[in-house]
C-alpha positions as CSV (number, residue, x, y, z in Angstrom):
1,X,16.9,8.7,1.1
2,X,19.5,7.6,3.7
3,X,18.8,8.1,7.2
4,X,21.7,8.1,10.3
5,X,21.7,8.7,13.7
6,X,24.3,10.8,15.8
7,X,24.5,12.3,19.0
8,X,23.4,15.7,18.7
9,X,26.8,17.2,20.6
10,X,28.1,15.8,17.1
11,X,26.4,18.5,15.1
12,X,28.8,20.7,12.9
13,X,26.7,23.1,11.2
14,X,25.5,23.5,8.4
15,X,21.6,23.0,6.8
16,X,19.0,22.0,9.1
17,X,15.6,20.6,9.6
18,X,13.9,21.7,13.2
19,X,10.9,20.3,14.0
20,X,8.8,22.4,16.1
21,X,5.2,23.2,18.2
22,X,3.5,25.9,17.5
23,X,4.4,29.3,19.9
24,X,8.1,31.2,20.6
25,X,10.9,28.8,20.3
26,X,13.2,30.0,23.4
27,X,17.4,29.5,23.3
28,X,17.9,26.3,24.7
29,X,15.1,24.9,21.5
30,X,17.6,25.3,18.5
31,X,21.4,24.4,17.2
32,X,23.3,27.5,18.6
33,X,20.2,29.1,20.1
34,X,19.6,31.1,16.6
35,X,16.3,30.5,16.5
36,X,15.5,32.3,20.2
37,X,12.3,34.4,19.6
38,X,11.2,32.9,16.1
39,X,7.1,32.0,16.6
40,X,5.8,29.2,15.1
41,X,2.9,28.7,13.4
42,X,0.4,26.6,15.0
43,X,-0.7,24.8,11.5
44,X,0.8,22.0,10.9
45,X,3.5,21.6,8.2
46,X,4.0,25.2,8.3
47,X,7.6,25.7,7.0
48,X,9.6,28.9,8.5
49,X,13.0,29.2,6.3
50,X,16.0,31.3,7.7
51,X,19.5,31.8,6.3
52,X,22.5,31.9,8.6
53,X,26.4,31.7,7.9
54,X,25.6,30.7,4.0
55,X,23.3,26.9,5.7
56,X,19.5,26.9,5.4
57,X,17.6,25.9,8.7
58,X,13.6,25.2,8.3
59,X,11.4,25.3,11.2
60,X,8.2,22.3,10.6
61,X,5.6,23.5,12.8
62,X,3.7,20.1,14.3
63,X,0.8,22.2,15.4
64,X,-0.2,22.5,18.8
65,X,2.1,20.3,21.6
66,X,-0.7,18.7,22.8
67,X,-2.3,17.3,19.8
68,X,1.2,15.1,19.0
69,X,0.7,11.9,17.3
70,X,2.1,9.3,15.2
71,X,0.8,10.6,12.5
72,X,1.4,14.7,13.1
73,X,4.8,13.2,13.4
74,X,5.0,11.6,10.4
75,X,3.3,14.6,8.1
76,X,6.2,16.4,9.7
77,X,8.7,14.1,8.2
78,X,6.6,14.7,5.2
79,X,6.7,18.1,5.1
80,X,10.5,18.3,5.6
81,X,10.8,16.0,2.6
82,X,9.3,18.6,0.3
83,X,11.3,21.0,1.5
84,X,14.5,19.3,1.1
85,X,13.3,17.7,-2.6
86,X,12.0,21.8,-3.4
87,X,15.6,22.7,-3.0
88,X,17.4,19.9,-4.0
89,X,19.6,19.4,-0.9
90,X,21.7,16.0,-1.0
91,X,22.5,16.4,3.0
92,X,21.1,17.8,5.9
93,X,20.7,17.3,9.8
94,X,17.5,17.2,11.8
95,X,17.3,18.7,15.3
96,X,13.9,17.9,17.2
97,X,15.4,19.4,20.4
98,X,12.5,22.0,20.0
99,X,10.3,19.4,20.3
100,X,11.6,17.9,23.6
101,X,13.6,15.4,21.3
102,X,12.4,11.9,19.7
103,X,11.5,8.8,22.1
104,X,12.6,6.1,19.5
105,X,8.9,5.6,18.2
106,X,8.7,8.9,17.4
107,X,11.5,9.1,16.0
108,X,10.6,5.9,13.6
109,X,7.3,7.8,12.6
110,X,9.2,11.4,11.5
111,X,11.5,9.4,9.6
112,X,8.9,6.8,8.0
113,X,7.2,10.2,7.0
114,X,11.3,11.3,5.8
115,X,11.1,8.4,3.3
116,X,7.5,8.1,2.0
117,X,7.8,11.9,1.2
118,X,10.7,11.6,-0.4
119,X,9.5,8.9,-3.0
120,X,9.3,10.4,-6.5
121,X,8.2,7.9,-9.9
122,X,11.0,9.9,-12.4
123,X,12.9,6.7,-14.1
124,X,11.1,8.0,-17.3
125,X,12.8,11.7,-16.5
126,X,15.9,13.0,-18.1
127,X,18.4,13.4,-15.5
128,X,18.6,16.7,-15.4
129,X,14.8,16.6,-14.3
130,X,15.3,13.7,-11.5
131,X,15.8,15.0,-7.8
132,X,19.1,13.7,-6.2
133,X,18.8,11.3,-3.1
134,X,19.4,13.1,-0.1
135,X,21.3,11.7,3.4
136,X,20.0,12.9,6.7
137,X,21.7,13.1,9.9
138,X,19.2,12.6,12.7
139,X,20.7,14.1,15.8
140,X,19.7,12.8,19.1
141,X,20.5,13.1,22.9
142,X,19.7,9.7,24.3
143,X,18.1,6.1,23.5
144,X,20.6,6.0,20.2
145,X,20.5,2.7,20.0
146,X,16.7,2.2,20.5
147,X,16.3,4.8,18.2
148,X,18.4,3.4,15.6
149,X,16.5,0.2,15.8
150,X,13.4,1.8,15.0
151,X,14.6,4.2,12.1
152,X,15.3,0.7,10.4
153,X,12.1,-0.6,11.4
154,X,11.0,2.4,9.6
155,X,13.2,2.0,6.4
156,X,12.4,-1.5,5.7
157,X,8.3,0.1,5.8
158,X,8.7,2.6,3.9
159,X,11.1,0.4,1.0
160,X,7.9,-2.2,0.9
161,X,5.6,1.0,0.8
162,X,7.7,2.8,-2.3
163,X,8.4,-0.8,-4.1
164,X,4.9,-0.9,-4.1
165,X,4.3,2.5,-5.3
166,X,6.9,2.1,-8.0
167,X,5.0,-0.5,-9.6
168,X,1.7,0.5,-9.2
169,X,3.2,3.8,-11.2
170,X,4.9,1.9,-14.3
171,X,2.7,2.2,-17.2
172,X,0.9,-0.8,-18.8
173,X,3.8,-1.5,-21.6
174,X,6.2,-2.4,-19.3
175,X,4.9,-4.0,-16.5
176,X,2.0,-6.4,-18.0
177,X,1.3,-10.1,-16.2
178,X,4.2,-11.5,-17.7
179,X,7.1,-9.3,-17.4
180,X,5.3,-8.4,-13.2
181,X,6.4,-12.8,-12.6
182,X,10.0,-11.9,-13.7
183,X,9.9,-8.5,-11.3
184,X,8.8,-10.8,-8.3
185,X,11.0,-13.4,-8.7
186,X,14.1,-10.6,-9.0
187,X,12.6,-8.7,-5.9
188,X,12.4,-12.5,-4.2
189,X,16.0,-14.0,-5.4
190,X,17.0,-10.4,-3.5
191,X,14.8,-11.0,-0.5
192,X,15.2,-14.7,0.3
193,X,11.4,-15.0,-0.7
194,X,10.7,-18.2,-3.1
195,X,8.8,-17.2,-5.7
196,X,6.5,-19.7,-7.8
197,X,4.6,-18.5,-11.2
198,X,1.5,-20.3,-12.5
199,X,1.4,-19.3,-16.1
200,X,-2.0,-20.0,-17.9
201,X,-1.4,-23.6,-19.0
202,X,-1.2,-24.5,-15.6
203,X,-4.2,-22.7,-14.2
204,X,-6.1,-24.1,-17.1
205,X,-5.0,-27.4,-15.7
206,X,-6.2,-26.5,-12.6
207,X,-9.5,-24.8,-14.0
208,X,-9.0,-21.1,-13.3
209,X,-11.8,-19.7,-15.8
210,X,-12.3,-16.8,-13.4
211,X,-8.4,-15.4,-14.0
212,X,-8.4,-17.0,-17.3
213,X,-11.4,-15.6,-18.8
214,X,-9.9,-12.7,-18.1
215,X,-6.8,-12.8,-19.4
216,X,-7.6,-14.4,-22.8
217,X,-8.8,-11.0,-24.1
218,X,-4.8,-9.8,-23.8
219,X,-1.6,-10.8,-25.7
220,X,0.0,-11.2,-22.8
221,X,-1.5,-13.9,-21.0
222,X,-2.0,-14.3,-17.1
223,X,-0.3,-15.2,-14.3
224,X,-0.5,-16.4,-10.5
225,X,2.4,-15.2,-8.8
226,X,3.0,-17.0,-5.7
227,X,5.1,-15.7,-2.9
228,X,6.2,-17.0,0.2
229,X,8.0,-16.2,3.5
230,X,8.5,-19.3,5.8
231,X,9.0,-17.4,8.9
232,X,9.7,-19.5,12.1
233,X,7.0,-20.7,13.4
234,X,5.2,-24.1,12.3
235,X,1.6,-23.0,12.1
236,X,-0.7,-21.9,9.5
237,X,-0.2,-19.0,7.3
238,X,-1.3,-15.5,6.8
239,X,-2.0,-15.9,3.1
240,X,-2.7,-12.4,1.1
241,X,-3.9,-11.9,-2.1
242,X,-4.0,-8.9,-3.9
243,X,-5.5,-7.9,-7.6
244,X,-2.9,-6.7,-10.3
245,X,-4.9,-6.1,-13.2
246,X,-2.1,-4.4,-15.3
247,X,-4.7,-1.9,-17.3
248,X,-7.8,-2.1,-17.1
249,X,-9.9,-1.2,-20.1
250,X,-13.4,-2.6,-19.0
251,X,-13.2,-5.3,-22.0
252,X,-16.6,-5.2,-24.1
253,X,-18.0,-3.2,-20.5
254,X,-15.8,-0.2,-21.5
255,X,-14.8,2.5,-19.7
256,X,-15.6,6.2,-20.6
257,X,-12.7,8.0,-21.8
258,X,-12.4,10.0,-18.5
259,X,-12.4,6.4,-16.6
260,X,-9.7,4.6,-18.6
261,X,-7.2,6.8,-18.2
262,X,-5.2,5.7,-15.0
263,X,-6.4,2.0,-15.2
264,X,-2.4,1.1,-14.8
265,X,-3.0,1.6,-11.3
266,X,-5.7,-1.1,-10.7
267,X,-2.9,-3.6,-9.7
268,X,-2.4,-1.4,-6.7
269,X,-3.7,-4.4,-4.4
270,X,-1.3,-6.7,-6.1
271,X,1.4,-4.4,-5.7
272,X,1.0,-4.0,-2.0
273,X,1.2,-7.2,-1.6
274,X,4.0,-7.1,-3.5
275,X,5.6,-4.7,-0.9
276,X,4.4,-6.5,2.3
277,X,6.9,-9.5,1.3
278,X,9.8,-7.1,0.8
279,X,9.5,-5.8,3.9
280,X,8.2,-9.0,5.5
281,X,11.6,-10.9,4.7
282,X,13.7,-7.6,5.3
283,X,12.4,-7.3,9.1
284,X,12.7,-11.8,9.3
285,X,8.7,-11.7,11.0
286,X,8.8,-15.2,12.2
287,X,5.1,-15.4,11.4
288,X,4.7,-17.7,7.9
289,X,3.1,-15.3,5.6
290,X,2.5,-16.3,1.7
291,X,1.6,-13.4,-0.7
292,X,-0.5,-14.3,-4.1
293,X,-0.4,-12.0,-6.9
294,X,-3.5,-12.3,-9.6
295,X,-2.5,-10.5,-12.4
296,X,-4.4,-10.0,-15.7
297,X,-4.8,-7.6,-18.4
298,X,-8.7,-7.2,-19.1
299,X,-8.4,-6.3,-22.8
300,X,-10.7,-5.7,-26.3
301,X,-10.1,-8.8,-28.8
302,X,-11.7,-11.4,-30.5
303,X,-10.9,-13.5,-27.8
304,X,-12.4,-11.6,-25.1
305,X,-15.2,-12.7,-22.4
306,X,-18.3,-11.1,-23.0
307,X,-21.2,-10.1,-21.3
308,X,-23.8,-13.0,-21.2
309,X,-20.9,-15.6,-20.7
310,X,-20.8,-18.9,-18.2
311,X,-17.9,-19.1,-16.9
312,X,-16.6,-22.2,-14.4
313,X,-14.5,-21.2,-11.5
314,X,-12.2,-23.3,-10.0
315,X,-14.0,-23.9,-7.8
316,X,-16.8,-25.1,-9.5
317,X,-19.4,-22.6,-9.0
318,X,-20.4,-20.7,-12.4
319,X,-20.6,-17.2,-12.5
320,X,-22.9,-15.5,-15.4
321,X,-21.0,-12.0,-16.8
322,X,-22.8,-9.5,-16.6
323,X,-20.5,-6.4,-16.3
324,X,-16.5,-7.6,-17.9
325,X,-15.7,-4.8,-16.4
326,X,-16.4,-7.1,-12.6
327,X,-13.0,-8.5,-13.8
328,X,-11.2,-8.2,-10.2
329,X,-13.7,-10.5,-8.7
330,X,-13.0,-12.9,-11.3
331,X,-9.4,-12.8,-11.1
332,X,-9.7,-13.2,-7.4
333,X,-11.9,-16.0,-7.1
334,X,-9.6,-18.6,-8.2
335,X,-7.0,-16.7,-6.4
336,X,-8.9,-17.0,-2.9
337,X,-9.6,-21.0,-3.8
338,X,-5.9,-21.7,-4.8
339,X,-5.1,-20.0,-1.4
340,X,-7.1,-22.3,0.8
341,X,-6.5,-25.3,-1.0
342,X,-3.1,-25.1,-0.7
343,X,-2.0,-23.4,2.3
344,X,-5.2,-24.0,4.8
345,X,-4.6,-20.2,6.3
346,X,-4.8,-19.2,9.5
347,X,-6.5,-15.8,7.7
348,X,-6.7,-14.9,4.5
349,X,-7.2,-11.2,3.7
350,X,-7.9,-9.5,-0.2
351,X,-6.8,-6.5,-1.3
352,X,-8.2,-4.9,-4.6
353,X,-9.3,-1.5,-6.1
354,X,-12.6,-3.5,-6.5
355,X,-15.3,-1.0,-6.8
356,X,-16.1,2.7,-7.6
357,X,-18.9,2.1,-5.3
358,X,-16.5,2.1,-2.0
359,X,-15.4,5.5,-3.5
360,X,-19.2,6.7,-3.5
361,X,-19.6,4.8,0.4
362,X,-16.6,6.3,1.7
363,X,-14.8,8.7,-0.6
364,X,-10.7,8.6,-0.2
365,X,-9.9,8.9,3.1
366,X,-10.7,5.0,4.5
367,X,-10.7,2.3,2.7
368,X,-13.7,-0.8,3.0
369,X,-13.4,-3.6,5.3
370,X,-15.6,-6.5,4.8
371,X,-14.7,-9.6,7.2
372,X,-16.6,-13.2,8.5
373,X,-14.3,-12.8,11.8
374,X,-14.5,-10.1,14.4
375,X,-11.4,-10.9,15.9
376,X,-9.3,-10.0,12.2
377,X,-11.3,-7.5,11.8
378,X,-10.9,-5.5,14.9
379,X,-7.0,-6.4,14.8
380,X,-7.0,-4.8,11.0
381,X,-8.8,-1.7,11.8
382,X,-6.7,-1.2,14.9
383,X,-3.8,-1.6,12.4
384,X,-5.2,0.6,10.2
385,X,-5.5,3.9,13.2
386,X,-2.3,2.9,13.8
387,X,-0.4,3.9,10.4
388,X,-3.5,6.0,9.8
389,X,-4.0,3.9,6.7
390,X,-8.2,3.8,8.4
391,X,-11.0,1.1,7.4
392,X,-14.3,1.4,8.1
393,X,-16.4,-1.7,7.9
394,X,-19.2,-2.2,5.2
395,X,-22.2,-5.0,6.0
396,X,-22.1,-7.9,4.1
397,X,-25.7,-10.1,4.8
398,X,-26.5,-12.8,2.7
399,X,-29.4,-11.0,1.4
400,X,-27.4,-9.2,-0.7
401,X,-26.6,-12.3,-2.6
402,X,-30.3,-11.6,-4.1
403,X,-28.7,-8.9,-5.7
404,X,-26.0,-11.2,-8.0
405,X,-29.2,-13.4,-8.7
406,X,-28.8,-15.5,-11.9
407,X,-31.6,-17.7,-13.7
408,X,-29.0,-19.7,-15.1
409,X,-25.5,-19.9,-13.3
410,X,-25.0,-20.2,-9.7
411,X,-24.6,-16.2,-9.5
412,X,-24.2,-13.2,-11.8
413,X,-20.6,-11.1,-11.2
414,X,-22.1,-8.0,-11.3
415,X,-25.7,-6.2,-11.1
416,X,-26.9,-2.2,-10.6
417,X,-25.7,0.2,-9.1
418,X,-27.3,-0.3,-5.8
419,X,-24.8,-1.4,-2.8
420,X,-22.0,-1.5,-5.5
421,X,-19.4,-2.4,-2.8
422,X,-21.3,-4.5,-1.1
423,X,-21.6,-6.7,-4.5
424,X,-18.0,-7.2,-5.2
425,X,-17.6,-8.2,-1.4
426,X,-20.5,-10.8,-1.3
427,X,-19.5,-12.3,-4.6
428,X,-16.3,-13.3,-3.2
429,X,-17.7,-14.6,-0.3
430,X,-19.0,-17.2,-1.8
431,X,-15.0,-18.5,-2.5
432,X,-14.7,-18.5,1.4
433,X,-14.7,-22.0,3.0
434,X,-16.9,-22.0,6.0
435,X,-13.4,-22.2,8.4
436,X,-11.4,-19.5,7.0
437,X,-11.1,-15.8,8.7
438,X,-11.1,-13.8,6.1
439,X,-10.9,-9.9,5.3
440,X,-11.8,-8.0,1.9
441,X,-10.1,-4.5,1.7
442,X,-11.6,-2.8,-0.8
443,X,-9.1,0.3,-1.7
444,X,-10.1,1.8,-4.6
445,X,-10.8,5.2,-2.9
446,X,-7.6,4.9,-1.2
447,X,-4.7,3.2,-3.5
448,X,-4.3,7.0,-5.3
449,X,-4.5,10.0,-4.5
450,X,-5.0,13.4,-7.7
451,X,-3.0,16.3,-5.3
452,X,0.1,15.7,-3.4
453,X,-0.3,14.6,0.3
454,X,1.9,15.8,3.1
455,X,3.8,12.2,2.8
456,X,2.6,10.9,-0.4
457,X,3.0,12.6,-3.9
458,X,0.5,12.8,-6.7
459,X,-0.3,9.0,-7.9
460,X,0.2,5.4,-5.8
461,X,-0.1,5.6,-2.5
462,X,1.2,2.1,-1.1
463,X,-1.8,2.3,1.0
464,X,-2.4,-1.4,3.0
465,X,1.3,-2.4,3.1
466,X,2.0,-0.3,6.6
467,X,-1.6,-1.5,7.8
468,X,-0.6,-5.3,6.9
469,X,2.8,-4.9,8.3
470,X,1.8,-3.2,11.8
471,X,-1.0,-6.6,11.7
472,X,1.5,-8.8,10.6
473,X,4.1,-8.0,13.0
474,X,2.1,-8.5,16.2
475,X,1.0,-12.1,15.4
476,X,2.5,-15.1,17.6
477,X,4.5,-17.4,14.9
């Protein structure tokens, strides 16, 4: 979707999008004052449709005018991206006069709901099934320039948000650990980014058995993906790491038929990060941010890891397997001790569809937060109210360690069922060096989504790469 901004005097007819409060819009609320009288419904995303002269005009009811937010804003763009895709417009204005017009921030959260609506996964679609790409006009009275500003702001969010959608959406035969390195390195040659992969004879060089044990069960073998921005500052880095397990079949651990299917998207963490550093060199942040991408395909073979197995992290603490299907936590071990051993961050945050246990905790509407430092932890979950992608913050005592318990390695990956969540983020813990803030977002609840949202179709949600950006961008370089 392509989004411009004109003066609304500039308007010459023709199909419209009106976003609207709920009650009787009056003359002076509508392009030619054709809409005088029309009552709106006080639901939001209500959709009125009239005809006029031969051009559509839809009326988005934003609910009630006192209950206006970022994010009513945004499920209005939403809405109006349905309606445009359900009838397959390629250009259209949008007239928020009834609305009392867009400050510029508003205006950057309708149109960042424009553009996450619009996002469709069809490359696999014959063309006559693919919706085209539609250009809209955004017609405003004041603040143009301000406003145009922050409809790029918005652009470059959403683009990170979709790129990481995209992937998180291609199936397990094309994007696989190996053929993932050669997207990043195409997304970073495009981006400015510099892009370094560890393939497995390095990591075995460096003793990775966490993301190698892994990855030996798979034909294609892993890789560390290393990204970074260098910003303009001179301090520390924000170093994230995300989890791109590729598909996900549990290894000897298997998952029931009804829980394999959809294991493409458990690189979802991966993938935002993925779409952080898009948007991250797109917007020039002058924070230094480095992204790390631990990809894997957890596989059935002769060559798999088994339950019952010692293996030797890199950084020398062994883990006993319990569960193969714990593989996240293994591939982000080594991950999280690369991270500090190279870059000495100023914060470190994870993200992963870790657990079904989060899902249990917290269901799909927030996403875990487990974190050693109050201060990045408030400044994430303030993030995440923000671009109402919300955390909500899970304990993580030591005594849960008990828990991972093992009579004859330093710690089991994996146990019962009891504080599931809590398991995955206490075993990583133990890969945190006493100095480093550090945050664990467990998204598994949160990455997808089964029904169409009012921004968000069926599938990948993006979710974390607004929340990271909105962090991101108010850090001092």
């Amino acid at each position: 979707m392509k989004i411009s901004v004109s003066q609304r005097t500039k308007w010459r007819g023709g199909d419209c999008i009106v976003p609207a409060f709920g009650g009787t819009l009056g003359t002076q609320d509508s392009p030619g004052g054709n809409l005088a009288g029309l009552k709106v419904g006080e639901l939001g995303g209500d959709v009125t449709t009239l005809r006029s002269n031969g051009a559509l005009t839809a009326v988005i009811s934003m609910g009630a005018k006192g209950k206006r937010t970022a994010d009513t804003l945004r499920r209005a763009g939403g809405h109006a991206a349905k309606w445009l895709a359900a009838r397959k417009l390629t250009k259209v204005a949008v007239d928020p006069q009834a609305c009392g017009g867009f400050a510029p921030a508003e205006a950057e959260a309708f149109c960042e709901g424009l553009m996450l609506g619009a996002f469709r996964f069809e490359q696999y679609k014959s063309k006559s099934k693919r919706r085209p790409v539609a250009s809209v006009q955004l017609l405003v009275t004041g603040n143009a320039k301000a406003i145009t500003q922050c409809v790029r702001q918005a652009a470059m969010a959403s683009a990170g948000v979709n790129l990481c959608r995209e992937l998180s959406h291609q199936p397990p035969n094309v994007i696989n650990p190996v053929s993932l390195a050669k997207r990043a390195k195409a997304m970073c040659s495009s981006n400015g980014l510099k892009c370094t992969v560890l393939d497995e004879k390095q990591m075995a060089r460096l003793k990775m058995g966490g993301i190698l044990s892994v990855g030996k069960s798979s034909d294609t073998p892993p890789r560390l993906i290393v990204i970074k921005h260098a910003g303009k500052g001179k301090g520390k880095p924000v170093v994230l790491v995300g989890k791109a397990v590729t598909f996900d079949t549990g290894g000897y651990s298997i998952k029931p038929k009804d829980g394999i299917l959809g294991m493409k998207y458990d690189k979802c963490g991966g993938m935002a990060v993925m779409g952080v550093m898009q948007a991250v060199a797109a917007m020039k942040l002058p924070v230094p941010v480095i992204g790390i991408i631990s990809a894997a395909e957890n596989m059935i073979s002769g060559g798999a890891y088994r339950p019952d197995d010692i293996i030797t992290t890199m950084a020398g603490k062994t883990v006993e397997i319990v569960s193969t299907d714990a593989e996240g936590r293994m591939v982000l071990c080594d991950a999280m001790t690369y991270a500090q051993r190279q870059f000495k961050p100023r914060a470190m945050i994870d993200l992963a569809t870790l657990t079904g246990g989060v899902v249990i905790s917290l269901g799909h509407t927030r996403g875990g937060i487990f974190c050693n430092d109050p201060k990045l932890r408030d400044s994430l979950v303030d993030a995440g109210e923000r671009t109402f992608e919300r955390l909500w913050e899970l304990p993580m005592d030591d005594e849960y360690l008990e828990l991972l318990s093992s009579p004859d390695a330093d710690f089991k990956n994996s146990s019962t069922r009891e504080a599931h969540a809590i398991q995955g983020a206490i075993f990583l813990k133990q890969f945190v060096e006493p100095k480093t803030a550090w945050a664990h977002l467990d998204i598994a609840g949160v990455a997808t989504i089964d029904s169409a949202g009012a921004y968000c179709p069926q599938g990948a949600t993006g979710f974390g790469v607004r929340l990271l950006l909105d962090y991101l961008q108010r850090l001092r370089a």
